[in-house]
N, C-alpha and C positions, 0 to 999 in steps of 0.2 A: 504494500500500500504506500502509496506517495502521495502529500500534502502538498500542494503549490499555492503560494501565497503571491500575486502582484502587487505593485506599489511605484509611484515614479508616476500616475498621469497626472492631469493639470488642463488648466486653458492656456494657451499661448499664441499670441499671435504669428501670422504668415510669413514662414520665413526664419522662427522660432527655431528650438530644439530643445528634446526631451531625451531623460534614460529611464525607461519603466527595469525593473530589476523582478525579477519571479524567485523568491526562494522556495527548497522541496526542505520537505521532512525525509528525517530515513537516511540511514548508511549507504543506499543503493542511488545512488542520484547519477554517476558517474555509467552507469549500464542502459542509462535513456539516452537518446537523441532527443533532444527538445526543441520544443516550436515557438513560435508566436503567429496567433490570429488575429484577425479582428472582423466586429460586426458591425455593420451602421445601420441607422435606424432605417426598418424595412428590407435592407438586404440582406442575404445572405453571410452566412461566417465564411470567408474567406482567409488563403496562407499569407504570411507575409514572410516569412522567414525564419529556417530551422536549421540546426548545427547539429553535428557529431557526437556521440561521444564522447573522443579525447578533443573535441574542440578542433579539430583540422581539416575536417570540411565543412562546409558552408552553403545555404541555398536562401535566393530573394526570389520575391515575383518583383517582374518586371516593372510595376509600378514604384515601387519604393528601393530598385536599384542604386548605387551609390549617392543615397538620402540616407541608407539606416543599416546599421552594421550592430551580428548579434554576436555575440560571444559570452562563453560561460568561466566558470570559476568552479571546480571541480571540490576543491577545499574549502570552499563557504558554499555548495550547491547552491551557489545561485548562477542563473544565467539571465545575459542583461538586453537590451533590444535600444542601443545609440540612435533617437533621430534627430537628422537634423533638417534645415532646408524642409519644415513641415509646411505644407500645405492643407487648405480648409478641405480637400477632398481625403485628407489624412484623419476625420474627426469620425471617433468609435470606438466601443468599447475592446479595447484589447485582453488578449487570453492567453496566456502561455499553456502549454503541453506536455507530456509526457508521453514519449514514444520508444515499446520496449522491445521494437523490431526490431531483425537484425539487418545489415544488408545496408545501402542507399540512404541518403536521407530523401524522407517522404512526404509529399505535400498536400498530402487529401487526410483532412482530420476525423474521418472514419475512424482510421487506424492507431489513432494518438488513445491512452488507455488512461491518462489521468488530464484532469484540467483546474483551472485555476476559479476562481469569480470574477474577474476582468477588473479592468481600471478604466477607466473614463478619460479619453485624451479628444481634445476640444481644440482646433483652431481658428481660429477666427481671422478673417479678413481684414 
């Protein structure tokens, strides 16, 4: 069982930057690949960005391409989600994941086995 806690959103305006941070509970944190989604209102939960294991692979969608850079911290299980250059079509509640697959990192959150309660990141124009 893994706990994930977010923390890190806010309002900020366009153009802004934010670091949401996800901590897990549990000795096991380093055996997941982890995610970050997010949902807006009305749409769909969609990927934004998931990492490795040991941290040495990496995957964005396209939208938020060199804007937001994830990386984790295997010693304090946390893993953190850097944006910057935010945009008002950036505003939604974000979610980190737990994914205890093996193989790839994966971008359909089907497959993610644990989840967070999201943070609220808000840009404004």
């Amino acid at each position: 069982q893994v706990q994930l806690v977010e923390s890190g959103g806010g309002l900020v305006q366009a153009g802004g930057s934010l670091r949401l941070s996800c901590a897990a509970s549990g000795r096991t944190f380093s055996m997941y690949a982890m995610g970050w989604f997010r949902q807006a209102p009305g749409k769909e939960r969609e990927f934004v960005s998931a990492i490795s294991r040991s941290g040495s692979s990496t995957n964005y969608a396209d939208s938020v391409k060199g804007r937001f850079t994830i990386s984790r911290d295997n010693a304090k299980n946390t893993v953190y989600l850097q944006m910057n250059s935010l945009k008002p079509e950036d505003t939604a509640v974000y979610y980190c994941a737990a994914d205890g697959r093996v193989g790839k990192i994966f971008r359909d959150l089907y497959g993610y086995d644990y989840w967070g309660q999201g943070t609220q990141v808000t840009v404004s124009s």
